[in-house]
C-alpha positions, -999 to +999 in steps of 0.1 A: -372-781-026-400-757-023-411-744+012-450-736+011-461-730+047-479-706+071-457-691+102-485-682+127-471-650+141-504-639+160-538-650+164-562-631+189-588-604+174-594-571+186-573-576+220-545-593+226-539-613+250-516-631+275-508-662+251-523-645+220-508-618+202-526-594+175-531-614+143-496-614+119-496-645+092-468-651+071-474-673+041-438-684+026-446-700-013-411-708-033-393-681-025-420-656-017-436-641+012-468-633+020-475-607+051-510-611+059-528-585+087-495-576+104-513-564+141-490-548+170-459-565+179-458-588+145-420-574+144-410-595+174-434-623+168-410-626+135-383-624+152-393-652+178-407-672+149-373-673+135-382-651+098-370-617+090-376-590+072-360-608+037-381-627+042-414-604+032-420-600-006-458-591-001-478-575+026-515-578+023-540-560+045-576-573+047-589-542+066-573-509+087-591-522+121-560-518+148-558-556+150-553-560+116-524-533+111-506-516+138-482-538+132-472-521+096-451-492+110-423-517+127-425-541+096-416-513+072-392-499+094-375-536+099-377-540+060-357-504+054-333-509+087-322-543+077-314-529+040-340-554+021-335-544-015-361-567-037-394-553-042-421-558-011-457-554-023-486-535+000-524-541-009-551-526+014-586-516+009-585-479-015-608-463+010-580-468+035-557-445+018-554-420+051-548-450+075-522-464+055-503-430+049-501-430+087-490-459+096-464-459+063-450-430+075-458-434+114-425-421+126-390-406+114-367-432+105-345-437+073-372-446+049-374-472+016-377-472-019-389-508-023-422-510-009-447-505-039-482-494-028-513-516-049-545-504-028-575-524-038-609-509-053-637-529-071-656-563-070-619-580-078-588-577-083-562-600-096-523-596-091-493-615-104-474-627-076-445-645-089-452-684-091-490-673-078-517-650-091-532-632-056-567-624-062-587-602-034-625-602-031-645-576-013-659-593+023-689-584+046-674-564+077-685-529+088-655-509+074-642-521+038-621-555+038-608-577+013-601-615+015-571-629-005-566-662-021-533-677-039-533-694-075-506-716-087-510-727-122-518-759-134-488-779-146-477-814-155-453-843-135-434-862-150-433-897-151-396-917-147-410-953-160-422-936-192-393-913-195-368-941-193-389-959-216-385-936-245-350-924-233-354-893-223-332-879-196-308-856-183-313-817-204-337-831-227-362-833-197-357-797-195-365-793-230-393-813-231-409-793-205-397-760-222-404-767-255-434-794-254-420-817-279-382-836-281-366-860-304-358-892-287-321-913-291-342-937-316-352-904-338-388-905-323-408-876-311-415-873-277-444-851-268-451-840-236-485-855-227-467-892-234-447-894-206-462-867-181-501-860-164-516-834-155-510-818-119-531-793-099-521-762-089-521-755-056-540-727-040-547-708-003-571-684+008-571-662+035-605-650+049-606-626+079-634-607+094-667-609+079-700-623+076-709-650+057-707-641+021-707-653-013-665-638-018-660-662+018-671-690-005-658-684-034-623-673-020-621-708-004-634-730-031-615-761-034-581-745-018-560-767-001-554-744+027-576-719+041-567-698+072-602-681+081-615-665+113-636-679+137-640-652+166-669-663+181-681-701+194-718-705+178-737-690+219-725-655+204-740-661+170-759-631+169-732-606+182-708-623+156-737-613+128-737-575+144-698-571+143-691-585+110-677-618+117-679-658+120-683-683+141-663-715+145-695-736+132-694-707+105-660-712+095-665-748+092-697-747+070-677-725+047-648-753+047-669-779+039-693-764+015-657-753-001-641-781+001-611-776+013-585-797+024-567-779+055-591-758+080-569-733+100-594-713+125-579-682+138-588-648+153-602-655+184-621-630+208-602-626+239-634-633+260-626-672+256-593-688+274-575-720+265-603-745+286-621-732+253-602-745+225-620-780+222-656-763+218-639-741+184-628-774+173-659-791+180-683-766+163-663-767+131-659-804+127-699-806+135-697-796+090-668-799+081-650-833+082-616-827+075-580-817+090-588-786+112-562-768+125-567-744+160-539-715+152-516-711+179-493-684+179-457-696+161-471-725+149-460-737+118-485-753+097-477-765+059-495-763+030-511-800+023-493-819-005-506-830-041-528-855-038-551-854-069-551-846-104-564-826-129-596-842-140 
């Protein structure tokens, strides 16, 4: 069975804090996984949250703020030290170049062949990521950033009752779906739209510090699970404006306007303390009317499952 989930391995913003460390996301999708804004100390938040360094097929920074990377030095360190052999993919913002030289190469250790560097320039880029295409977009924060979102293609399911009906079974279900087209026991032809529909890919974005922007939007658009920060409750509106970032009411407009099916707020300023919680829940549900998730550090939150079809 597939395993499509996000490990929360940190979730506080520029400071961590007591019960909140730096931000560290890993997004596991069939078999890959996806390393977003490893901060300080994401090597022992993985190790707590029970994922290792196999684990890690692609590590995506949004931006070189501290809170967003420090945490890249021990990761590729872990990755060489533990012998991880497949391919592990690094995006980060082009004009980042000298920040992620440093922290690649932060100390002396026995280095790694497999990490392939894919820094990101332009209004857009789009990457094949094994059963995904990763798309970045360019955000609104005072240094470059990048938001990510991840693309399955659309497919079909197929449907037993109909596939019993026109005996088909067993390899010639893997044909079918190969080929499009298979000759049934009667000597019929069984193509593929007959007895399958269509089925939605699923998608996720990931949307860290900005402004609200057009790329915010259009990252999110109709994903089924977007993790987005919400720093700031809606009193500090006009100091999350001046930074580059949202607020929880912010985060939830975006959601809804989106429509998204699984909210996970995240990134929180270390000014607020657990009593506060309720209020970033509160100000994102005031738009947006579905499941909202506060991030806690190693939490485990899945990705929603189909629902809907293709129209």
């Amino acid at each position: 069975m597939s395993l499509r989930e996000l490990v929360v391995l940190g979730t506080s913003s520029a400071v961590p804090t007591r019960l909140r460390n730096h931000n560290g996301y890993l997004l596991r999708w069939d078999g890959e996984g996806f390393l977003f804004d490893p901060g300080e100390g994401t090597q022992r938040q993985m190790a707590h949250a029970g994922v290792s360094a196999h684990d890690v097929t692609w590590i995506c920074v949004t931006h070189l703020h501290g809170d967003h990377c420090l945490g890249v030095p021990g990761v590729v360190q872990r990755i060489a030290r533990d012998g991880v052999s497949h391919q592990v993919t690094a995006t980060y913002p082009a004009s980042g170049e000298t920040y992620w030289r440093r922290l690649r190469h932060a100390s002396l250790f026995a280095d790694t062949g497999v990490i392939a560097e894919r820094p990101l320039s332009g209004a857009a880029v789009r990457l094949s990521a094994g059963p995904v295409t990763l798309t970045a977009l360019p955000l609104s924060h005072p240094v470059e950033a990048y938001g990510y979102r991840l693309d399955e293609p659309d497919g079909r399911r197929m449907l037993p009752d109909r596939l019993r009906a026109r005996g088909v079974d067993g390899p010639l279900i893997s044909r079918l779906q190969r080929e499009g087209t298979v000759t049934a026991p009667d000597g019929s032809a069984v193509p593929l739209e007959e007895v399958s529909e269509p089925r939605r890919g699923q998608s996720a974005a990931f949307v860290m510090d900005t402004r609200l922007c057009d790329s915010a939007f259009r990252l999110a658009d109709g994903v089924d699970l977007l993790v987005i920060e919400s720093t700031f409750l809606s009193a500090e509106a006009a100091l999350a404006e001046e930074y580059g970032h949202l607020t929880a009411a912010e985060a939830g407009r975006v959601a809804a306007e989106a429509k998204v099916r699984r909210l996970v707020l995240t990134h929180f300023s270390e000014r607020y303390d657990p009593a506060d919680e309720p209020r970033f829940l509160a100000e994102a549900a005031e738009t947006f009317s579905g499941d909202i998730v506060l991030a806690h550090d190693l939490a485990r939150v899945p990705v929603p499952k189909r629902t809907e079809r293709v129209p």
